[in-house]
C-alpha positions, 0 to 999 in steps of 0.5 A: 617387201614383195608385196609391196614391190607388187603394188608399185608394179601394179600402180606403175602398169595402171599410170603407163597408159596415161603416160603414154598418151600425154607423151604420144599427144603432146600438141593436145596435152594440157600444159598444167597441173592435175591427176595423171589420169585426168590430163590424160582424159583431157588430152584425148577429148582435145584431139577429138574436138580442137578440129571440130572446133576449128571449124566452128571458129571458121563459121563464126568469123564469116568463112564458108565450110561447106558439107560434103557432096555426095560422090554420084554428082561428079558423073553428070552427063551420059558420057561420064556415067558411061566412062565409069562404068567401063573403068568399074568394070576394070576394077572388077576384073582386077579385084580392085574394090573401087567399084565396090557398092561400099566405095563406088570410087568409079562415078568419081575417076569415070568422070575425072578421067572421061577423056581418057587423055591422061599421061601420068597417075599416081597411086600411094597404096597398092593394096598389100595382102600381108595381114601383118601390114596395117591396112592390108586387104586381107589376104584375098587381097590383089596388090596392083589390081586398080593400077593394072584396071587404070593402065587399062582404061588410060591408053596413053599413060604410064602409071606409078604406084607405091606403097610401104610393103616392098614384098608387093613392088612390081614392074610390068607393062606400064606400071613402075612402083617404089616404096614408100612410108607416108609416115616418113616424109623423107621417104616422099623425097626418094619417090619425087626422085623415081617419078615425073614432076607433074600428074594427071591424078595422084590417088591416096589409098594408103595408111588412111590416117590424117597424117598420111594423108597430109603428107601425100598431100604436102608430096602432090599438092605442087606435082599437079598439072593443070586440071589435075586431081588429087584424091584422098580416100577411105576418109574416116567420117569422123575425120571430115573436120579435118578436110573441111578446115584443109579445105576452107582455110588452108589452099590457095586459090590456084586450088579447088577443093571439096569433101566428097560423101560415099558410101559410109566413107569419105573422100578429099578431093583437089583440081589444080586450076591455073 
């Protein structure tokens, strides 16, 4: 009895995990019979293709899906480049990696932000150093090191931040910060509360996953003044059938928008036009 009370332990922890995954992806599951393990497998290949085939779908009905661009290009005057280079600058001092050689985040908000003319900047993401927090910086990390690097470079801006660790919430010279959990969407009403109605630039440096960043998406897209930006980052690749298809499909023409390819890294970016 004990042996056999064993096996169907055993047999009960090797079907879990199968379990799980159809429970946990109920939009790609197969509605239809079959072995545990095989629904399973199927389940995790339609979420790794049903983007790409979206996009496929668009190619072949006539809608533009274009590649992304690479970062370098948004800073292309004189005045740009050097706007980014100060503001890289600021990252550095901070110990923000925006201006790391692996991101180079500063070609692109040097050339958003060369007038330096912005009142209000957005920024879901501190920067946590609590290595038990998911996306953390390690715990070298700096929390607030490039909102104190954009408050810097934007004389007459206040500067908002938020992030899902209230250990690393903080006030100071024009900076206010809230909580936030990009996984909750509830939690983006209390911060619409706390913060002004419209932004010059809202930056997603958070959790990094597609339904996050969705979710920032959804809380900013109608929070933009005109000419405003807002700016996904640290984009998996592999995730860049997602942004085409955002950006192909799903925004108005009020909106433009593009795939931005860093280094090893990608980003989204949307202007409010009108």
């Amino acid at each position: 009895m004990r042996r056999q009370a064993k096996s169907i332990l055993g047999k009960a922890s090797l079907l879990w995990p199968n379990i799980q995954i159809l429970e946990g992806l109920p939009i790609f599951a197969p509605n239809s019979a079959g072995a545990l393990t095989d629904r399973a497998s199927l389940t995790i290949q339609a979420a790794s293709q049903t983007f790409p085939l979206m996009i496929e779908l668009l190619g072949r009905t006539g809608t533009k899906v274009d590649d992304p661009i690479p970062i370098a290009g948004f800073a292309d005057s004189d005045e740009k480049r050097d706007a980014a280079l100060q503001l890289k600058a600021l990252f550095d001092k901070y110990g923000s990696d925006k201006g790391s050689t692996e991101h180079n985040y500063h070609w692109l908000y040097g050339a958003i932000l060369t007038s330096r003319e912005a009142t209000a900047l957005l920024e879901i993401g501190l920067g946590t150093n609590n290595e038990n927090v998911v996306s953390n910086m390690s715990s070298s990390g700096k929390p607030g090191a490039s909102l104190r690097a954009f408050r810097d470079f934007l004389p007459d801006a206040q500067i908002y931040g938020a992030d899902v660790d209230r250990d690393i919430l903080f006030n100071e010279e024009r900076i206010s910060t809230f909580f936030v959990d990009q996984t909750d969407i509830d939690s983006f009403a209390a911060l619409g509360e706390a913060v002004p109605a419209e932004f010059d630039l809202i930056i997603d440096d958070g959790l990094h996953s597609p339904n996050a960043n969705l979710a920032t998406l959804v809380f900013g897209i109608n929070r933009l003044k005109v000419n405003g930006y807002l700016l996904v980052e640290d984009i998996s690749p592999a995730a860049v059938p997602i942004w085409q298809l955002v950006s192909a499909a799903l925004l108005p023409s009020d909106y433009e928008s593009h795939v931005v390819a860093g280094e090893d890294i990608v980003l989204f970016v949307v202007r409010r036009l009108r």
